[in-house]
VEXBA-932246 format. One record per residue (C-alpha): residue in one letter; x, y, z. Coordinates in steps of 0.05 Angstrom, whole numbers, padded with zeros to 5 digits, always signed. Each point is the difference from the previous one (the first is absolute). Last residue first. Example, Ala and Ser with C-alpha at 12.3 -4.5 7.8 and 13.67 -1.06 7.14 Angstrom:
REM VEXBA-932246
S+00273-00021+00143A-00027-00069+00013
REM end
This chain:
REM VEXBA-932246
X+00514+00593-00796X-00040+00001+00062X+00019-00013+00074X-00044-00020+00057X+00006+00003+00070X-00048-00028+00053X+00009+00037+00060X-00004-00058+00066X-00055+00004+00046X+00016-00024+00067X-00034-00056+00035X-00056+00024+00045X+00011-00033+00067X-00004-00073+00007X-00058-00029+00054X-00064+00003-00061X+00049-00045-00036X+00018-00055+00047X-00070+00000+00020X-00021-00010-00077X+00042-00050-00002X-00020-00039+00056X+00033-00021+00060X-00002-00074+00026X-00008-00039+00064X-00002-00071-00017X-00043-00057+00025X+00010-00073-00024X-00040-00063+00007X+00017-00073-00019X-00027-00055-00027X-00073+00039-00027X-00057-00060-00037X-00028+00057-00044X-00058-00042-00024X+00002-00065-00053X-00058-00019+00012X-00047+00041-00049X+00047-00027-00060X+00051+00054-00027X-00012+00063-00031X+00023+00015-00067X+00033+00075+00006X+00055-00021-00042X+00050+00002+00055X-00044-00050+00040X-00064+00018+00039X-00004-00023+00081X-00066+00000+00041X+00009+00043+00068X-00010-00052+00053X+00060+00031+00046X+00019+00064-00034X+00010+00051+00062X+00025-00060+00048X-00015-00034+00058X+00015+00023+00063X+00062+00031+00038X+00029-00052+00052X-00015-00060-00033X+00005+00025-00066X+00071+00024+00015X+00015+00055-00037X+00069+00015-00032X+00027+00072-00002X+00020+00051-00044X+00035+00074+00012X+00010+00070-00033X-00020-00030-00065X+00007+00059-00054X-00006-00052-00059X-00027-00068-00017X-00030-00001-00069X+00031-00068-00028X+00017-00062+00048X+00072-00034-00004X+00002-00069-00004X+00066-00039+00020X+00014-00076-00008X+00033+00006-00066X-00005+00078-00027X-00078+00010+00003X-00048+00074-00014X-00066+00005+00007X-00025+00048-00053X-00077-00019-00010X+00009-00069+00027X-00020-00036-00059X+00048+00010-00048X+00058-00011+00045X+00061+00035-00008X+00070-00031+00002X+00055+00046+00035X+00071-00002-00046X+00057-00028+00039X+00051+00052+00035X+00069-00019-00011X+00035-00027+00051X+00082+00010-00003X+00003+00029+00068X-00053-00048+00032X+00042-00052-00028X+00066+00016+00023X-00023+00020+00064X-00030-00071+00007X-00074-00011-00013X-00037-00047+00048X-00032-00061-00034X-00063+00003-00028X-00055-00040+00027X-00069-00017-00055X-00063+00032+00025X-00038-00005+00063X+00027+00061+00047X-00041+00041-00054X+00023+00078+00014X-00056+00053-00009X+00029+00074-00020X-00045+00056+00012X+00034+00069-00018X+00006+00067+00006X+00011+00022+00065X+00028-00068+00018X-00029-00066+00011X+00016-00071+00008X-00044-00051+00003X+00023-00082+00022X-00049-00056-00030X+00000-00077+00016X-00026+00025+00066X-00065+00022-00034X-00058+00004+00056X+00055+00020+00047X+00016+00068-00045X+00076+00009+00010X+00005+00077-00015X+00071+00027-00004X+00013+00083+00001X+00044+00055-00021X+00038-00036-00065X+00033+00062-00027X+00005+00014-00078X+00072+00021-00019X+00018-00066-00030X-00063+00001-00051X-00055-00050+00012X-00032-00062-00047X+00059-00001-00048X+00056+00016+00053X-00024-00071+00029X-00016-00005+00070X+00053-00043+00037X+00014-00064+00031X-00059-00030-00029X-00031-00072+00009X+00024-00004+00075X+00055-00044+00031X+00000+00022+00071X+00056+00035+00034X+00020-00026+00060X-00023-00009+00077X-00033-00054+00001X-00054+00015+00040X-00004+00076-00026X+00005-00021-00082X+00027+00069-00030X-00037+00009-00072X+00048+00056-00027X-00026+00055-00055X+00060+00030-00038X-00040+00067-00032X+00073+00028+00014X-00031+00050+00054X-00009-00062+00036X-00072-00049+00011X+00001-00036+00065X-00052-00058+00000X+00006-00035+00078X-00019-00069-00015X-00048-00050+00047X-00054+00045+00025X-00052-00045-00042X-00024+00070-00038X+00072+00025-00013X+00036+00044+00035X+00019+00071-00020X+00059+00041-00008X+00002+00067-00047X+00051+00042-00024X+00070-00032+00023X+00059+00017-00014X+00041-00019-00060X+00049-00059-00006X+00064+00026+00023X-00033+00020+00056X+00000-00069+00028X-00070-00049-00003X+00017-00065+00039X-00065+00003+00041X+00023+00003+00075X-00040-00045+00046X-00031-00016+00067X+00012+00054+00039X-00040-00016+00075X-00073+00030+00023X-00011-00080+00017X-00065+00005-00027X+00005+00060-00044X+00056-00031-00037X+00046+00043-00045X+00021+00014-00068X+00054+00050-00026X+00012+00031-00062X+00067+00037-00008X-00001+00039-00072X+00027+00074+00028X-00057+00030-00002X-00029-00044+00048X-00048-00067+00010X-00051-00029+00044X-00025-00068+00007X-00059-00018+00059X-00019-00075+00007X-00049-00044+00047X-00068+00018-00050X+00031+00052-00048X+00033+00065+00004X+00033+00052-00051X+00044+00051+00017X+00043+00053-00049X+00043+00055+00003X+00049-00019+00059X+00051+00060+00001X+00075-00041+00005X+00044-00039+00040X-00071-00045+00014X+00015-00062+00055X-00027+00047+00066X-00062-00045+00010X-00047+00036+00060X-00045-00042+00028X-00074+00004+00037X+00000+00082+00011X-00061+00016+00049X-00067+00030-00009X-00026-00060+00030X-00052-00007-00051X+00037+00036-00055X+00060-00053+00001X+00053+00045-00033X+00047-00056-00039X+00070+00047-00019X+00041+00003-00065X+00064+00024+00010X+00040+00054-00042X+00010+00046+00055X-00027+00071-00028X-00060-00020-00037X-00033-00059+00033X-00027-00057-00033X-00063-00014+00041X-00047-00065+00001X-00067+00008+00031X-00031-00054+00044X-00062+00003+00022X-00032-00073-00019X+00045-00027-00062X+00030+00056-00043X-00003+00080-00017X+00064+00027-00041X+00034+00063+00011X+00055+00031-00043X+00059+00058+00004X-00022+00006+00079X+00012+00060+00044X+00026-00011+00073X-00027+00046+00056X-00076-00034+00017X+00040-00066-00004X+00054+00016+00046X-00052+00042+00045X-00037-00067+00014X-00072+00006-00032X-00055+00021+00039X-00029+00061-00030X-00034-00039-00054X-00039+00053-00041X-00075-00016-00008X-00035-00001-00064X-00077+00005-00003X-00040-00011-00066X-00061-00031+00051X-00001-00068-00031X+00069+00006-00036X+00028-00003+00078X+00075+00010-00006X+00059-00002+00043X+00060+00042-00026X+00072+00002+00012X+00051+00039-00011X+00071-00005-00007X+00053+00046-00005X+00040+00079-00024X+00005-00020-00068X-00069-00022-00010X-00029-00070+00016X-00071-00020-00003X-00041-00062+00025X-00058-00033-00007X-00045-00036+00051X-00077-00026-00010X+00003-00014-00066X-00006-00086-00002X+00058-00007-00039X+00042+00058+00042X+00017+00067-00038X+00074+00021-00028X+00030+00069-00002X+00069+00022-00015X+00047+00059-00010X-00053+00056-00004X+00030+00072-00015X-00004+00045+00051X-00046+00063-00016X-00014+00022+00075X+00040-00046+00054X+00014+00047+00029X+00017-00015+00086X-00033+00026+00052X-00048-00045+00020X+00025-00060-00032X-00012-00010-00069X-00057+00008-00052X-00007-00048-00053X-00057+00005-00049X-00063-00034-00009X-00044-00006-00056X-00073-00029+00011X-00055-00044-00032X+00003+00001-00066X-00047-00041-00033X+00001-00052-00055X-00054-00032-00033X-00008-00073-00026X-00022-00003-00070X-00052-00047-00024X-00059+00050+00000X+00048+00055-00027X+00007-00033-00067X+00060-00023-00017X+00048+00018-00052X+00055-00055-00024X+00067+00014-00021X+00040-00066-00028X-00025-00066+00002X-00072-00019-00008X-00065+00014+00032X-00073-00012-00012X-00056+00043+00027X-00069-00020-00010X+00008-00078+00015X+00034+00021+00067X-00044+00061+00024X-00039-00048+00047X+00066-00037+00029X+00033+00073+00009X-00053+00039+00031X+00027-00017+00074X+00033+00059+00007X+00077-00003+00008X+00033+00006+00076X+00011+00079+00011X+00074+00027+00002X+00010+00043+00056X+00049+00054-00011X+00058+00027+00048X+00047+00058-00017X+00055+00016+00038X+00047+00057-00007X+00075+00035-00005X+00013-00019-00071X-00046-00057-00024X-00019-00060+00039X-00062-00041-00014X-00032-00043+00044X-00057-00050-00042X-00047-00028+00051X-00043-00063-00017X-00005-00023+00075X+00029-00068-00014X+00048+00021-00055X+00030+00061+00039X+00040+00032-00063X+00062+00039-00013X+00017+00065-00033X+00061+00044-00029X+00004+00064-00027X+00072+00044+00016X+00052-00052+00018X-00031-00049-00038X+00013+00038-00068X-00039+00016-00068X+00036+00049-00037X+00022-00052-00035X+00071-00009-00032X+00005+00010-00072X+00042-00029-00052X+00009+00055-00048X-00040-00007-00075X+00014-00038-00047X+00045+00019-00062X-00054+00010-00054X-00048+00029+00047X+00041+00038+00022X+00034+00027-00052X-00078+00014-00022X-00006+00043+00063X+00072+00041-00008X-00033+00013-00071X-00073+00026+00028X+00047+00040+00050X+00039+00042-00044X+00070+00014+00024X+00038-00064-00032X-00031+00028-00068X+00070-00022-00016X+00018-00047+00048X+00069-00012+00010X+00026-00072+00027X+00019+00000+00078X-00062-00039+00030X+00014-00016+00076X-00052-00049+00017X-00047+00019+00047X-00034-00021+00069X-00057+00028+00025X-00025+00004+00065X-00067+00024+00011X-00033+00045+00040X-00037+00048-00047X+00025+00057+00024X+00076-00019-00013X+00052-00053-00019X+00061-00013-00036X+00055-00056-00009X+00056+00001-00049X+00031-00051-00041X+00065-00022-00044X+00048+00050+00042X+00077-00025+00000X+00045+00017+00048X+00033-00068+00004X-00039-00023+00070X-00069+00014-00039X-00037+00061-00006X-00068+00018+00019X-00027+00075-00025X-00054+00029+00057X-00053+00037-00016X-00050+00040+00048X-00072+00043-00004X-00023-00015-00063X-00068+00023-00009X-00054-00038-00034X-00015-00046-00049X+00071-00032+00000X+00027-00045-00058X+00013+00063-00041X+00070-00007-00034X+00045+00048-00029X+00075-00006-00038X+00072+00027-00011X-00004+00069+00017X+00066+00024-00019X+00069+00030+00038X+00056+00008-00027X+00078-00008-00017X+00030+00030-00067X+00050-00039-00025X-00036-00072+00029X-00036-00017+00059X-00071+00009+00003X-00038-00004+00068X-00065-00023+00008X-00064+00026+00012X-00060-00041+00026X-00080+00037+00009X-00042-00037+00048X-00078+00030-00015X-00061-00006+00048X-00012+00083-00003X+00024-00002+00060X+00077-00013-00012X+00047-00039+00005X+00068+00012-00037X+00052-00049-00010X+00081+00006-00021X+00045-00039-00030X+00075+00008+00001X+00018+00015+00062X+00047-00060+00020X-00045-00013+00056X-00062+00005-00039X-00044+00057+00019X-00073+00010+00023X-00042+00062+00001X-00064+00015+00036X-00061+00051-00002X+00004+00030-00063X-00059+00048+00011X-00047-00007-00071X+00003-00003-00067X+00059-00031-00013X+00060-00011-00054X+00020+00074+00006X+00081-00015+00010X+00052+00052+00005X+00075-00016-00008X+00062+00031+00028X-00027+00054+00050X+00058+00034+00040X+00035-00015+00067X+00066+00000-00026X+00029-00058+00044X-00070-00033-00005X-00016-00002-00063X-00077-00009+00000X-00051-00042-00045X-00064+00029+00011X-00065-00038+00003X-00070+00049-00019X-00071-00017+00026X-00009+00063+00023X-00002-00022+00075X+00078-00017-00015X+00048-00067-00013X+00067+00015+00011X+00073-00040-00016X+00071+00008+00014X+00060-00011-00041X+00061-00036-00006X+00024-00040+00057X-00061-00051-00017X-00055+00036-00015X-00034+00025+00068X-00061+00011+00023X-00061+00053+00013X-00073+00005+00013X-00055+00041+00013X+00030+00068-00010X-00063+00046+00003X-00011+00052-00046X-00014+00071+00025X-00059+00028-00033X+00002+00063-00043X-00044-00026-00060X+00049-00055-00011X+00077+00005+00037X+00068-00034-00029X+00054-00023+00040X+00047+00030+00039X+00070-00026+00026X+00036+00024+00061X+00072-00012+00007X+00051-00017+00058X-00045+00004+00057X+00052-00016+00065X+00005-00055+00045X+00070-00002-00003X+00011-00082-00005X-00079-00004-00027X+00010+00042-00050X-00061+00025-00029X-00035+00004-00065X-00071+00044-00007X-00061-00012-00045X-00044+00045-00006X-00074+00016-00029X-00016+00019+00079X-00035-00069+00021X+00063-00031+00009X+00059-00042-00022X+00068-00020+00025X+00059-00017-00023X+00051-00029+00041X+00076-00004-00004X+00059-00039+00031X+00007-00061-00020X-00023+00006-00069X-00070+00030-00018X-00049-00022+00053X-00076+00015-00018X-00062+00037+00029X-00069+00012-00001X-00048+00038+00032X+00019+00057+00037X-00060+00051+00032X+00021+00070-00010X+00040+00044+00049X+00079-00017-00013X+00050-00051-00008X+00016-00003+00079X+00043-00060+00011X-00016-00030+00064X+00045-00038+00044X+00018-00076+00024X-00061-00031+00030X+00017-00075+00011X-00029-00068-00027X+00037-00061+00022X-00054-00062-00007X+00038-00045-00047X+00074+00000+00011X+00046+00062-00031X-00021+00062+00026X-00051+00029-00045X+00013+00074+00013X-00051+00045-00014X-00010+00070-00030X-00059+00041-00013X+00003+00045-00065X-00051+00061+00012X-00059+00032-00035X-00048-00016+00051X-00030-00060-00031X+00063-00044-00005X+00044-00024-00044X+00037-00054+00046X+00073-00027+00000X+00022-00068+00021X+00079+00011+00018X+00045-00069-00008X+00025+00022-00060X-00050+00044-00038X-00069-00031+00003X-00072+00033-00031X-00063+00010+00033X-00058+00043-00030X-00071+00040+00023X+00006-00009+00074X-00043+00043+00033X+00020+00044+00058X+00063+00022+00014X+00022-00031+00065X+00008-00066-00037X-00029-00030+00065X+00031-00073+00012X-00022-00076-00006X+00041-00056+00007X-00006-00080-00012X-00081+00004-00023X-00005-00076-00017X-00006-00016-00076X+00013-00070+00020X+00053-00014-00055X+00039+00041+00024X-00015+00052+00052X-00020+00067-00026X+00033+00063+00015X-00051+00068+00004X+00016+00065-00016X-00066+00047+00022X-00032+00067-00014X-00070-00038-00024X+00013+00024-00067X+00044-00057-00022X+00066-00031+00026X+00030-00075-00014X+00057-00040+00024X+00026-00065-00028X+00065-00033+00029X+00039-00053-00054X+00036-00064+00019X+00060-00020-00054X+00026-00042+00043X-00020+00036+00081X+00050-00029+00037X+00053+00058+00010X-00064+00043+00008X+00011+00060-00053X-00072-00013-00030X-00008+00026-00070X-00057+00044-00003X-00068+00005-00033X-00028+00064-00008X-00082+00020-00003X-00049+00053-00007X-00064+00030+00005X-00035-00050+00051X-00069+00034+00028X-00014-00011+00076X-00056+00019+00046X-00045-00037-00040X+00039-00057+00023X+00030-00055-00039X-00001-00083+00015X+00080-00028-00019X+00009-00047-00052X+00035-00062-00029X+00022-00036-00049X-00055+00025-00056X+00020-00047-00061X+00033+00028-00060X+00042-00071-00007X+00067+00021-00005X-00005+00074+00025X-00036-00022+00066X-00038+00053+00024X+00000+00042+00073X-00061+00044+00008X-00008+00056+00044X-00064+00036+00019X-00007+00073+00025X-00062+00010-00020X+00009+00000-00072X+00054-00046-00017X+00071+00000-00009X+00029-00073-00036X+00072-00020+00022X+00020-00042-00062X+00052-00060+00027X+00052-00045-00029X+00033-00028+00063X+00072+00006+00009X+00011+00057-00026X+00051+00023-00052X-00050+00013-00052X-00025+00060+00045X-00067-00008+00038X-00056+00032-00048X-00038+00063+00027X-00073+00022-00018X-00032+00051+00030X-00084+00025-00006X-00037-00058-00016X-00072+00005+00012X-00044-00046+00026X-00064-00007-00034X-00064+00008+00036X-00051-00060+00009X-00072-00005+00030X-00017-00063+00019X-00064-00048-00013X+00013-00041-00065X-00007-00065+00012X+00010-00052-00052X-00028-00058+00017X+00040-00071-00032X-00040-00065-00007X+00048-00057-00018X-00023-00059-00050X-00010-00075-00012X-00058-00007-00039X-00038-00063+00010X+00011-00058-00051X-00032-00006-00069X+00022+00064-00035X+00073-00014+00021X+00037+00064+00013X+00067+00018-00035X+00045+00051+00027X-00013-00014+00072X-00014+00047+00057X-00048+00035-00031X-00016+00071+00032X-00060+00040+00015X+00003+00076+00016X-00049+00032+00034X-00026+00066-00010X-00051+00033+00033X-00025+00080-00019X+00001+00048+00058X-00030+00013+00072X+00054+00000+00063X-00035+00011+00065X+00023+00039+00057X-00055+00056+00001X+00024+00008-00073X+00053-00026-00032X+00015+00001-00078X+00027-00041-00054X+00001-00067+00028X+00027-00051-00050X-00025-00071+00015
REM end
């Protein structure tokens, strides 16, 4: 069902359901085996913004993207994979403008890097790695933050009151120090750039840009740029080429190239229409990029010949809205082959660096069709747990969902009993079906909650970390960065009542994930100490604490006598709940990925741990070893490297079936066909993706081997399996089947549902009505 308004607490709209095959061919004379998926569509969704992007240096020891959200958030990504690593909740207070890595001067610390970030909430913050821990935190004591750039081991802030702020980095993680102020004048700075060793340039919202020595402290030269109507310009962003030149991008849409000993324009670019936001630079300084907002990336290159210059090179318009950051990534031997960039619209998106000319290279209907021709960027979803995330209270029908710093609960209403009597009147078959409101169930919301803290303490626009909700619905829990909460609940009289009796340890300690199981227990994995804690909710006491994670624990996952939990770092751990011992390590090392979803299966016998590899491991938890499965790995043909697994559904009415699901995607795994043997490096290197088969019948469904990906899935916040059992019978059940051809089947053969699946979804026209207006590019044409 899709609700498309609320009033007095009720969602009204259109129903849609969504009704799956879960085989490619169906037998017209046995009962249809199928899966019922309902799509809910209940939240309201916002797009994140990216606002800073920052790649570590080649030389690091982890490849890593730091991501700077609206809000506040952080993101750390995986450069090999492009899968979210990890992240740290925002704050409304807080808006990241900025980051620097730095090289780590500990004597231990191979090839280690420190990241620290600054924005318009007046602080410089150090994060811990990979946790994304606050390390230090310290007043710029000059306002905003509006760039940071590293000379040696100084960090240096443009900040809001017109002034250079200077720190000293120490050498081990965690040193931050106030060192002076360099007073560059009265208007707000915005960007700046190293040059050298021993200069800065800085620019502001005055039409100038100034140089200064950072060994005298003096202005050396002032450069001006061009005015419209009277206006100042504003310096949004500058870097530097190499040892050669520097580089500025301009609210007129213009990108200068500078010399910087002589302080005079070399080349003037008007490739945009708009503010040019953010520039990017190869180490070498040969190539250069320009974001802008009016959606464009412009690349000039460097010509080296007789006469050395400067040219634009090439456009391309993969964003529909502004461009707020780009980031070029280069490999250990200098060279650049992609670049990252992201902005309004949330996404991530990842391009290849295209040097050949363009001709019309300016003109976006030709940057399109390049496109097209070319494919487009591999892009990363906006779509993120750590900012809209839900789960579900099977036996009391409650769907919890999480987004930013609130709670929003909905009752979803058993389906009326019109189903058997509308049966012979309204036949179904796979793909998109409508249903008539009689057979719909209908959803209400019934509260949102959000987090307050102790009297005393703001808690006011805190991000949510976690949230989960008991089976039956009368507990859930909530963790910001400041604790744990939790809340009893009485759906009867829509009352929630805070728990003020939990141990000040608990009440203190904020959780990365929370996971209801057995009678009032709630699993923890705690932010700060790595260790995943049993909270007994009846005795408001703490049952175990297992210390064996060395890294954040992302991920839990429970079943009757067993409770698994994994990290960032690729350790996945099981243990007992009887004996409250360790009982096993899976044998998944970092090498291999880390994990994005764990999951057992419907008998409780195999932990199922997909990796950012798309490696999927069956883990046996008697025997302790890895179980031979039919697929080690989802085919490149059926889902692109980049797409993240977020979630496993074992549906116990199907356990010869495993789901996997990501934002945009269903994929069904059949545990019954043929084994393959594990790949070897070798093999998975030299792999070459096999060519999907299609059925005819299944109106798009597409197979590679044992694998079946599902068409029309998209914008899925979160999915879960349904217990019959526990939830009731399905939407469909006696609903009289047609075929592809729209022949219907004999009168007996009725919707006969294996398995059930609910998914939270956004719609289209929700993601649209939540962008801002996109901007409106000048069309320019030329005559002969």
């Amino acid at each position: 069902f899709v609700g498309q308004s609320v009033r007095g607490g009720r969602c009204h709209g259109a129903a849609v359901l969504l009704w799956l095959r879960c085989e490619l061919v169906v037998p017209s004379s046995a009962p249809v085996k199928n899966m019922e998926v309902l799509r809910t569509r209940l939240c309201e969704w916002q797009p994140v913004e990216i606002d800073a992007l920052a790649l570590a240096p080649a030389s690091a020891a982890e490849p890593r993207l730091a991501v700077g959200r609206a809000g506040g958030s952080v993101e750390l990504w995986d450069t090999t994979t492009w899968h979210l690593h990890s992240s740290a909740p925002g704050c409304k207070r807080r808006s990241v403008r900025g980051f620097v890595w730095v090289a780590s001067a500990d004597a231990d610390a191979d090839g280690q890097q420190r990241l620290l970030s600054a924005g318009l909430h007046t602080e410089i913050t150090e994060w811990e790695l990979p946790s994304l821990r606050p390390l230090a935190s310290m007043s710029s004591g000059g306002g905003a933050v509006w760039a940071l750039c590293v000379a040696g081991g100084r960090l240096l802030a443009a900040c809001d009151d017109g002034s250079i702020r200077i720190f000293s980095l120490g050498g081990s993680a965690g040193e931050l120090s106030y060192e002076r102020r360099l007073n560059v004048g009265r208007h707000r700075l915005l960007s700046a750039a190293i040059f050298g060793d021993d200069h800065v340039f800085v620019g502001g919202s005055n039409s100038l840009i100034t140089k200064w020595s950072l060994s005298t402290y003096t202005c050396e030269a002032k450069m001006k740029v061009e005015k419209a109507q009277g206006a100042e310009t504003l310096i949004w962003a500058l870097v530097s080429l190499g040892k050669l030149e520097v580089a500025s991008g301009d609210s007129l849409g213009l990108v200068h190239i500078w010399d910087p000993i002589a302080c005079t324009v070399l080349h003037r670019f008007a490739q945009h229409q708009a503010d040019v936001l953010a520039l990017s630079a190869t180490p070498d300084g040969d190539v250069l990029l320009s974001a802008s907002i009016d959606t464009k990336i412009s690349t000039f290159v460097r010509q080296h010949g007789g006469e050395e210059r400067w040219v634009f090179r090439n456009a391309e318009f993969a964003h529909t809205h502004d461009i707020r950051a780009v980031a070029v990534k280069t490999s250990a031997d200098g060279t650049a082959s992609s670049y990252v960039s992201g902005g309004v619209t949330g996404k991530l998106l990842i391009h290849k660096l295209r040097l050949e000319s363009s001709a019309a290279g300016a003109d976006a209907t030709a940057a399109l069709g390049r496109i097209a021709r070319q494919g487009r960027p591999r892009e990363c979803s906006g779509f993120s747990p750590a900012f809209h995330t839900a789960c579900v209270a099977e036996d009391a029908r409650l769907l919890l969902g999480q987004r930013g710093a609130n709670l929003e609960l909905w009752y979803l209403q058993p389906p009326k009993d019109s189903a058997a009597e509308a049966a012979e009147d309204v036949p179904v078959q796979a793909g998109k079906v409508f249903v008539g409101a009689a057979c719909m169930p209908e959803p209400q919301l019934l509260l949102r909650v959000s987090l307050t803290g102790s009297p005393g303490e703001d808690t006011a626009g805190l991000g949510l970390t976690a949230s989960a909700i008991s089976s039956d619905g009368h507990l859930f829990a909530a963790s910001d960065s400041q604790g744990l909460r939790l809340f009893h609940l009485r759906i009867e009289d829509l009352e929630v009542r805070r728990e003020t009796g939990l141990p000040d340890e608990v009440r203190s300690t904020a959780a990365r994930s929370l996971l209801f199981y057995g009678a009032g227990l709630l699993a923890v994995a705690t932010w700060h100490s790595n260790e995943v804690w049993l909270l007994n909710t009846t005795q408001l006491s703490i049952e175990a604490k297992f210390p064996q994670h060395r890294a954040p624990v992302s991920h839990l996952a429970a079943t009757a006598e067993w409770l698994a939990s994994a990290d960032v770092a690729g350790a996945t751990h099981i243990f007992n709940l009887d004996s409250l011992q360790h009982h096993a390590r899976v044998p998944v090392g970092e090498e291999m990925g880390f994990p994005t979803a764990i999951s057992f299966d419907s008998r409780g016998r195999h932990l199922i741990t997909v990796l950012s590899t798309h490696e999927v491991l069956f883990f046996d938890v008697e025997a302790q070893t890895i179980a031979a499965v039919t697929s080690p790995r989802i085919p490149p043909a059926i889902l692109p490297p980049d797409a993240r697994v977020c979630g496993i559904v074992a549906p116990s009415e199907r356990p010869d079936r495993v789901l996997f699901w990501g934002h945009t995607f269903i994929l069904a795994l059949d545990l019954t066909g043929k084994e393959t043997p594990p790949l070897t490096k070798r093999a998975r290197h030299d792999e070459q993706p096999s060519q999907p088969e299609k059925s005819h019948l299944d109106g798009g469904i597409t197979k590679v081997g044992v694998w079946t990906r599902y068409p029309r899935m998209q914008h899925i916040l979160a999915a879960f399996g349904l217990d019959r059992a526990r939830w009731g019978r399905p939407v469909l059940e006696g609903h009289v089947l047609n075929t592809e051809s729209g022949k219907r089947v004999r009168s007996g053969d009725r919707a006969a549902e294996k398995a059930m699946l609910l998914t939270l979804e956004v719609t289209d026209e929700a993601i649209e009505k939540a962008m801002p207006q996109a901007f409106e590019r000048k069309s320019w044409k030329t005559t002969t």
